[in-house]
N, C-alpha and C positions, 0 to 999 in steps of 0.2 A: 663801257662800264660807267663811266662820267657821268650818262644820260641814268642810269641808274639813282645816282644819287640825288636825281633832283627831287627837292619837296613833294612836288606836285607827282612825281612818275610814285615817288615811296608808297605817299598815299592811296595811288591807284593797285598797287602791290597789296600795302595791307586790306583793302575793302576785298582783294579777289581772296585773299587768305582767310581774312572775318569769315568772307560768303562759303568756301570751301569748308569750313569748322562748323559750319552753320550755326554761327552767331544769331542772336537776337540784336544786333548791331545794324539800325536802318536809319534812312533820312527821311522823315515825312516828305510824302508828294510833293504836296503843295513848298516845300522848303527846296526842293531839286528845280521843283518849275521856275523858282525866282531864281536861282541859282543859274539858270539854263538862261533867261532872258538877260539878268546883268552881264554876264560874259558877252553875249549877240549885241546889247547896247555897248559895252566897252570894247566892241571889237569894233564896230561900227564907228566909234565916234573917233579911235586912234588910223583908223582909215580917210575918214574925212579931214583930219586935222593933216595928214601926210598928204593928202591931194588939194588942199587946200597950200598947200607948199609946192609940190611939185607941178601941178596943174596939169594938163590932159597930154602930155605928152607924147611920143612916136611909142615910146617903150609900152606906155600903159594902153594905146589902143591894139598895138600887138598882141600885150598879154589874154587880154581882156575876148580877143579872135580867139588865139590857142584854146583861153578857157572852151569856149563855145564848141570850137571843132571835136574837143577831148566829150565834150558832154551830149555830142550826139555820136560820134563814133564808139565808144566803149559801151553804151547802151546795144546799138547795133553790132558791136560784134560780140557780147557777151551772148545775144541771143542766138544768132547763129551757130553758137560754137555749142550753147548747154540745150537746144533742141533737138540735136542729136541722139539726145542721151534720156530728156524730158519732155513731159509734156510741153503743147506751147503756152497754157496757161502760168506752169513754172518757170518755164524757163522766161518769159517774158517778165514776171516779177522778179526775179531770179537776178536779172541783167539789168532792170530796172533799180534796183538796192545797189547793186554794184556801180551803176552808172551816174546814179545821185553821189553827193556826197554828203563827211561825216563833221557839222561843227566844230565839235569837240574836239576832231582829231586837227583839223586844220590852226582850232585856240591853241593845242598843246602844242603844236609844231611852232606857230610863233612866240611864245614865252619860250622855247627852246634857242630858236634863232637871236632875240633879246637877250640871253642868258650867254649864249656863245658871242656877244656882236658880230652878228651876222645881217650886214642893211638889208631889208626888202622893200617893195613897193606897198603903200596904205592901200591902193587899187586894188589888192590881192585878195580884199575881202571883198569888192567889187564882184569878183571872177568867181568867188563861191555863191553869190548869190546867182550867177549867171548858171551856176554849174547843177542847180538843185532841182530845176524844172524841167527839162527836156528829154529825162530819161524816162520822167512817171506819165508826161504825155506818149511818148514812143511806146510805152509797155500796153497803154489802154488802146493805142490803134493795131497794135500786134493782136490783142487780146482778140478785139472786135472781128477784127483777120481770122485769127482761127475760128470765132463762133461762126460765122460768115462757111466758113470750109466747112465745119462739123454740121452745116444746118441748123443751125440753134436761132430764132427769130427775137434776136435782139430789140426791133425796131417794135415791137409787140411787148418785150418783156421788162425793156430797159432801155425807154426812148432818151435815145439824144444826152447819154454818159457823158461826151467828152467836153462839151462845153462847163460840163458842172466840174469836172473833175480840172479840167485849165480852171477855171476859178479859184480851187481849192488852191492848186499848186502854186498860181501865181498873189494869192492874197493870202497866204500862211502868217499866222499874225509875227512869227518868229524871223519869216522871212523880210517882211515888213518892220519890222524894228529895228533890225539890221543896216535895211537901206534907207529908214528915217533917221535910223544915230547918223549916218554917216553922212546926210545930207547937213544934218547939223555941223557935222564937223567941219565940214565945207564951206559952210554959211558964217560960221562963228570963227573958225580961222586960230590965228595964234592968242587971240584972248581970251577964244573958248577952251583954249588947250588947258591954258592958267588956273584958268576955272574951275575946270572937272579933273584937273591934274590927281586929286586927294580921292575922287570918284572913280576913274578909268583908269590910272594907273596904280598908285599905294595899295588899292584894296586887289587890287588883279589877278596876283598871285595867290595870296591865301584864298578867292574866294575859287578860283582853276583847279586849288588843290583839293579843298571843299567838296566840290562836284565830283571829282574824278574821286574820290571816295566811293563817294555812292554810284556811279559806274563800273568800280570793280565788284560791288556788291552784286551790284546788278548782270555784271558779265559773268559771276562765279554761279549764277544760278543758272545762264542761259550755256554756261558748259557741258552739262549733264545729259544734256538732249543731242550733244556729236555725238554721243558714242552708238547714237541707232541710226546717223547718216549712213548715207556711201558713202564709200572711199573717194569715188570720183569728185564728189560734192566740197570734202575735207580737202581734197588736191585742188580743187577750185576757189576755195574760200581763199589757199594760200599765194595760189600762184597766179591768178587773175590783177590781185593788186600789184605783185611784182613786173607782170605784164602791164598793165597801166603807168607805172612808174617809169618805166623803160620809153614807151610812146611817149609821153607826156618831155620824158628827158629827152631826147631826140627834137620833139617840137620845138622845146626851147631852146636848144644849139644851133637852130635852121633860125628861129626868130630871135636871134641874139638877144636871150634873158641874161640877168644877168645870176648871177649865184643864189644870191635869196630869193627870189622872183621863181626861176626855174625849179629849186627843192620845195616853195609852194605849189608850184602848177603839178612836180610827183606826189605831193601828200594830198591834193584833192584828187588828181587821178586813183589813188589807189584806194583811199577810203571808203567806205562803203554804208550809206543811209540804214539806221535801225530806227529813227522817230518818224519822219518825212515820208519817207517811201513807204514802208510799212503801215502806215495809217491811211494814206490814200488809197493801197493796192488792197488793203484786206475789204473796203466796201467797193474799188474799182473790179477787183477781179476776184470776187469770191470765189471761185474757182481753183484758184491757186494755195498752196500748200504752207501758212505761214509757218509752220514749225522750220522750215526750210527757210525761204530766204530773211526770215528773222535771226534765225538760231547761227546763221553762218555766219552772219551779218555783227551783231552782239556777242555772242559765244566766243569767235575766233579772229575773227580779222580784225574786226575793232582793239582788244588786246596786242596782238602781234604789230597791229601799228604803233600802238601807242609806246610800247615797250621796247622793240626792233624796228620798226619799220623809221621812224623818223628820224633819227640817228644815219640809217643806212641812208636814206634817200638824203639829208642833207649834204651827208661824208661822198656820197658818187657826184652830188651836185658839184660840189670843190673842185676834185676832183680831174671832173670831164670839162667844165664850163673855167675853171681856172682863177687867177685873181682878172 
C-alpha cells in the first residue's frame, strides 16, 4: 500500500483515470520527448557518479554478465514458448518486447529503492543498456529464419536487414545518452556530482512524476484493445514477467547480488519494451502484428509493473537475498 502513495505512482494512477474518463487531459509530444531523455540523462549521470566511487568491481562485472545472460535467454525462451501458439513472426516480436526492456519501469524502481534506502549499484543502469539490444537482434534472425522456411526471398526483397537494424539498436539516440551521462559521471566524479546535484537529483522526482502522468494516459488508451486479445496472450503479458523475475532472482543468489542490485536485475527481467522494440520491429518485421506485442506491452504489463510488480519484486528480493 506504501508504494501507493508515492507522488510519482499517484500520478501515474490519475493519468490511467483522466485516460479512462476520456479526458481532454494530454502532454504535448514534444514535452514527453524531453521528459523521457532528462530522466536517461539523470539516470546516466547518478550511474556514473556511483561507479566513479565504487569503480569496476567483482560485484559490478558479475551483474553486469547476469544482465547479458537474462537478455538473451528470455528473448529465446519467450519465443519458444509463444510459437506454439503463434505465428513465428509474432511470436518472435512477441519475445522480442518482452526480452527488451522498460526505462521507465527500471527509473520508477529506483526512485522507489531511494525513497525506501534501499543501496544499489550506479552500474545498474549500465546492465539496462546492456539489456535493450540483444533481444530486437534475436527477433530479426528468428524472423529471417521463418521467411527462410516459408520461402519468402528475402535476399531479393529485403537485402541485408540485419546490419541496419544492429545499427539502429545499437546507436538509439536514447540509448546513447544514457551511456554518454554516465560516461560523464565517471569522468567528472565527485565534483560533477556537486554540480548537477540541482539537475539530476532536486528536479528527479517531480519530473519521473511528470512523465508517468503521461504514461497512464497513454496506458489508459492502449487498455481498450485487451479486451479483443486471447486469453493466452493476457495470461502471458502477466505471467512471463513474473517468470523473468523469478530467473533473474535466482541468478542473483548464485552471483551473490546484493539486495538492491538483484530487485534491479527482477525489474528489467520483467519489464517489457513498448518504445525500443516496437519501433525497430514494426519496420524489422512488418509481418508481425503490432496491436499485439504493443498492446500487451503498454496496455498491461507496463501498468502491473509499475503499480505491483516493483513493490513485490523488491519485498521477495529482502526477503530471499537477506541483509
Amino acid at each position: 500500500m506504501q508504494s501507493f502513495l508515492d507522488p510519482a505512482v499517484l500520478f501515474f494512477v490519475f493519468g490511467i483515470l483522466a485516460g479512462a474518463l476520456r479526458s481532454n487531459l494530454e502532454i504535448p509530444p514534444q514535452i514527453a520527448r524531453f521528459l523521457s531523455l532528462y530522466l536517461l540523462m539523470a539516470l546516466g549521470l547518478k550511474g556514473g557518479f556511483a561507479l566513479a566511487q565504487s569503480g569496476l568491481t567483482t560485484q559490478v562485472s558479475i551483474s553486469l554478465g547476469l544482465a547479458l545472460l537474462l537478455a538473451v535467454s528470455v528473448p529465446g525462451l519467450g519465443y519458444v514458448v509463444l510459437r506454439r501458439w503463434l505465428s513465428g513472426f509474432d511470436a518472435a516480436a512477441i519475445a522480442a518486447t518482452y526480452g527488451s526492456v522498460s526505462a521507465v519501469t527500471f527509473i520508477t524502481a529506483v526512485q522507489y529503492l531511494d525513497t525506501h534506502s534501499i543501496t544499489f549499484g550506479g552500474h545498474m543502469a549500465a546492465a539496462m543498456a546492456l539489456m535493450e539490444s540483444p533481444a530486437i537482434i534475436m527477433a530479426v534472425l528468428l524472423a529471417n529464419l521463418v521467411r527462410r522456411r516459408q520461402g519468402v526471398a528475402t535476399a531479393v526483397a529485403n537485402p541485408g536487414p540485419l546490419p541496419k537494424v544492429m545499427h539502429e539498436a545499437l546507436t538509439d539516440g536514447a540509448q546513447l545518452l544514457l551511456i554518454g551521462a554516465m560516461l560523464v559521471g565517471v569522468l567528472s566524479g565527485e565534483s560533477g556530482k556537486a554540480a548537477m546535484q540541482p539537475f539530476a537529483g532536486d528536479l528527479f522526482k517531480g519530473m519521473l512524476a511528470f512523465f508517468l502522468l503521461d504514461m497512464g494516459l497513454l496506458a489508459a488508451r492502449n487498455m481498450a484493445g485487451l479486451r479483443s486479445q486471447p486469453p493466452l496472450l493476457i495470461a502471458y503479458a502477466i505471467g512471463a514477467p513474473l517468470l523473468h523475475a523469478s530467473m533473474a532472482l535466482g541468478l542473483s543468489v548464485l552471483g551473490g547480488l546484493s539486495q538492491g542490485n538483484a530487485a534491479l536485475l527482477m525489474v528489467l527481467a520483467a519489464s517489457a519494451s513498448y518504445i525500443a522494440v516496437p519501433a525497430v520491429v514494426r519496420h524489422a518485421i512488418p509481418e508481425a502484428n503490432p496491436s499485439l506485442y504493443f498492446g500487451m506491452s503498454l496496455g498491461l504489463t507496463f501498468p502491473l509493473n509499475i503499480l505491483l510488480g516493483i513493490p513485490l519484486y523488491v519485498s521477495v528480493a529482502q526477503r530471499v537475498i537477506g541483509g
